[in-house]
C-alpha positions in Angstrom: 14.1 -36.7 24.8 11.6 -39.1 23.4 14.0 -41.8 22.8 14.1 -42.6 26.8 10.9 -44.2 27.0 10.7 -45.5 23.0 10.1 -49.8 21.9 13.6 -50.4 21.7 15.5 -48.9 25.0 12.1 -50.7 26.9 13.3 -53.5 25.3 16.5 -53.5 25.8 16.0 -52.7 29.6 14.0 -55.9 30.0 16.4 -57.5 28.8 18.8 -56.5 31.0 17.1 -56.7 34.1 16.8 -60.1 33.2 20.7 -60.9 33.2 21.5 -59.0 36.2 18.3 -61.5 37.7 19.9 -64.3 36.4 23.6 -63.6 37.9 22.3 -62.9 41.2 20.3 -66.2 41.6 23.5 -68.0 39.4 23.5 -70.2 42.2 20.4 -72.0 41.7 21.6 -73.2 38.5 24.0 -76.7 37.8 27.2 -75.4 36.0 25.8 -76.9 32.6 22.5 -75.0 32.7 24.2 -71.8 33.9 26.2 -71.6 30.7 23.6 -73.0 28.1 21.2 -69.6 29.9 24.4 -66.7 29.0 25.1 -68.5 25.6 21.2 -67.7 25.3 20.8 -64.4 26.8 24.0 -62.7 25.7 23.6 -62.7 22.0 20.1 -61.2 22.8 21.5 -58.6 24.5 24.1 -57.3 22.0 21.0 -57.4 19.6 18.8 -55.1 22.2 22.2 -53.0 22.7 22.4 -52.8 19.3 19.1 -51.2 18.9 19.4 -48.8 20.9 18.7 -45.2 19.7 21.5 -43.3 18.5 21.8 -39.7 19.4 24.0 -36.8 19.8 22.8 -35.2 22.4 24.0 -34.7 25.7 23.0 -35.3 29.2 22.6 -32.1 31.5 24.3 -34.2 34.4 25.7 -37.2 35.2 24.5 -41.0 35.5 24.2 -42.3 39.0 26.3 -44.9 40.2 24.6 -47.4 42.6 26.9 -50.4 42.4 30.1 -50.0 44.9 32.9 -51.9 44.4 31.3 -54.5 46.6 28.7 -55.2 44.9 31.2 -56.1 41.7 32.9 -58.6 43.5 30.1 -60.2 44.8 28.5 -60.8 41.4 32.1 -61.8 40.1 32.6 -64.6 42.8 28.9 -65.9 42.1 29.8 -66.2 38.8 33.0 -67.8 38.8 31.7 -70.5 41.7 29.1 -71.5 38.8 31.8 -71.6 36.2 34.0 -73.2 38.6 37.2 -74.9 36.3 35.9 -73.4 33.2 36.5 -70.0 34.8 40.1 -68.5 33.2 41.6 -65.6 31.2 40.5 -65.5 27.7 41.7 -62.6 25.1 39.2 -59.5 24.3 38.8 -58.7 21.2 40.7 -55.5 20.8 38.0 -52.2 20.3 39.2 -49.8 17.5 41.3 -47.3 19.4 43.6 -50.1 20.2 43.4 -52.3 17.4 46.7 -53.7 17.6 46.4 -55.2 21.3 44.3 -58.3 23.2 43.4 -57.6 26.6 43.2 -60.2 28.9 39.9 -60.9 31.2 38.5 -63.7 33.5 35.1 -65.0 32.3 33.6 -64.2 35.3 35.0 -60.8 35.2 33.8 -60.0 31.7 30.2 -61.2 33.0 30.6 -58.8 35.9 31.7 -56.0 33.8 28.6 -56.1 31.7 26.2 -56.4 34.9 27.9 -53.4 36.3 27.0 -51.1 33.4 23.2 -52.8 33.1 22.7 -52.7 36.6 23.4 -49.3 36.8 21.5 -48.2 34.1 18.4 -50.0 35.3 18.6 -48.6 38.5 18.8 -45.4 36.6 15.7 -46.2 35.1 13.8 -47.2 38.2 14.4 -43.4 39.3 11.7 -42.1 37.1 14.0 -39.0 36.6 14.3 -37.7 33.2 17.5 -36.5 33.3 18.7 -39.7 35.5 17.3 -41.8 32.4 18.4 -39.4 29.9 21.9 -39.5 30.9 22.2 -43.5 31.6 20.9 -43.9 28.0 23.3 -41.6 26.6 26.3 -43.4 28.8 24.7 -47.4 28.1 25.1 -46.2 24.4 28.6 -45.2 24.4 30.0 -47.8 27.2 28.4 -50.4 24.6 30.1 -49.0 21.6 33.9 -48.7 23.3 34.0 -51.2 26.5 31.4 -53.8 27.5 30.5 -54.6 24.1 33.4 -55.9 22.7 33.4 -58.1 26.6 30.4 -59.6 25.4 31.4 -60.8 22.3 34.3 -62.6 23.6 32.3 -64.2 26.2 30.0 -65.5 23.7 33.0 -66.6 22.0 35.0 -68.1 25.0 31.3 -70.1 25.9 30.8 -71.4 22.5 34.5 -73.2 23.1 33.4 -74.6 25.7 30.0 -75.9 25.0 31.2 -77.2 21.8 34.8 -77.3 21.7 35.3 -78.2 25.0 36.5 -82.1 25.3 37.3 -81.9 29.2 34.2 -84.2 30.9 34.9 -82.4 34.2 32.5 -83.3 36.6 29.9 -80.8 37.5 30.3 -81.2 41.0 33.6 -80.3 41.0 32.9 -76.3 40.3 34.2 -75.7 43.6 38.1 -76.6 41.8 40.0 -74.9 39.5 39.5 -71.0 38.4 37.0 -70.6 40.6 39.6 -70.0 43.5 41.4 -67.1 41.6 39.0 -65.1 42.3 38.0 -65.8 46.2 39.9 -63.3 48.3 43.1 -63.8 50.2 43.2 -65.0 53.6 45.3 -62.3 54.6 42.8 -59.8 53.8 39.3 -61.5 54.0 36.0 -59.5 52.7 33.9 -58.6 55.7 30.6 -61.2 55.5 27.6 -60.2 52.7 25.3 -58.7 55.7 22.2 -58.0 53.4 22.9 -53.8 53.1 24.2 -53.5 49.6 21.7 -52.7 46.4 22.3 -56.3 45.5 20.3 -57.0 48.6 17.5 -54.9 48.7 16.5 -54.8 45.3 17.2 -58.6 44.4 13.6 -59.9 44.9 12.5 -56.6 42.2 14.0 -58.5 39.7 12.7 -62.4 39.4 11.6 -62.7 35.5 13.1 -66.5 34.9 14.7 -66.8 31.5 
């Protein structure tokens, strides 16, 4: 399958790589710069997305999944803690097999969601396998088409609002208030502490392009 390797899915995986780089050093960035990068990068992404190659044919096995449920979460805090306030539910645009309903999503969640499939697909990618690339391509494609797509383009939406909508002259040291505390977890059943063994961890530093 020549399309594994082709201008476009290259393209589109250094794209990529450079989101999931940018939400796992979101910490180094001022709430105000953090959102002027996504509304950057995200539009670029649907475009790379976009171009992927189409095709019809099917993978011989499955996708490997490297991210564990960890791993989400972690991303997903990070994210919100840079969003801080801004960080709430906003409606998804609904995808064409249920036309007639909104879903309801954090922001920090919909930027996780996207991560999850990219990270996994690079990952794919660093493999070198055929049929590992083969079959991440073919699943990118259609998770693009149905799910993480349609995330993306209402957190575009939901961070145009706030960059020019947005009249609230929080102050950005305050991220620590607001939305961001929906998503920290419960006293009453505390994560065990990051200790440095998830992929997040030992693949970080592989992925440093600045954007």
């Amino acid at each position: 399958m020549e399309n594994i390797l082709d201008k476009n899915t290259i393209e589109f995986l250094t794209v990529a790589n450079e989101y999931c780089a940018f939400l796992e050093k979101s910490e180094k960035f001022t709430r105000k710069d953090f959102i002027a990068k996504m509304q950057k990068i995200l539009p670029l992404l649907y475009l790379k997305a976009a171009m992927l190659p189409q095709t019809d044919d099917y993978a011989d096995g499955e996708a490997e999944v490297f991210l564990s449920e960890y791993d989400y979460e972690y991303i997903k805090n990070k994210t919100s803690q840079s969003l801080g306030s801004i960080d709430g539910y906003i409606n998804i645009f609904p995808s064409e097999d249920n036309y007639a309903e909104y879903e309801q999503a954090e922001i920090s969640e919909c930027a996780a969601d996207i991560y999850q499939d990219l990270k996994n697909f690079a990952e794919n990618y660093r493999s070198g396998s055929d049929e590992a690339m083969k079959a991440a391509l073919i699943q990118c494609v259609g998770n693009f088409k149905d799910y993480w797509g349609m995330r993306l383009i209402s957190l575009q939406a939901a961070l145009h609002r706030v960059v020019y909508l947005n009249t609230d002259d929080d102050d950005e040291e305050n991220t620590d208030n607001g939305r961001d505390a929906i998503n920290r977890v419960s006293t009453a059943d505390p994560q065990p502490e990051y200790n440095g063994n998830s992929l997040i961890n030992n693949f970080l530093e592989n992925y440093h392009k600045k954007i």
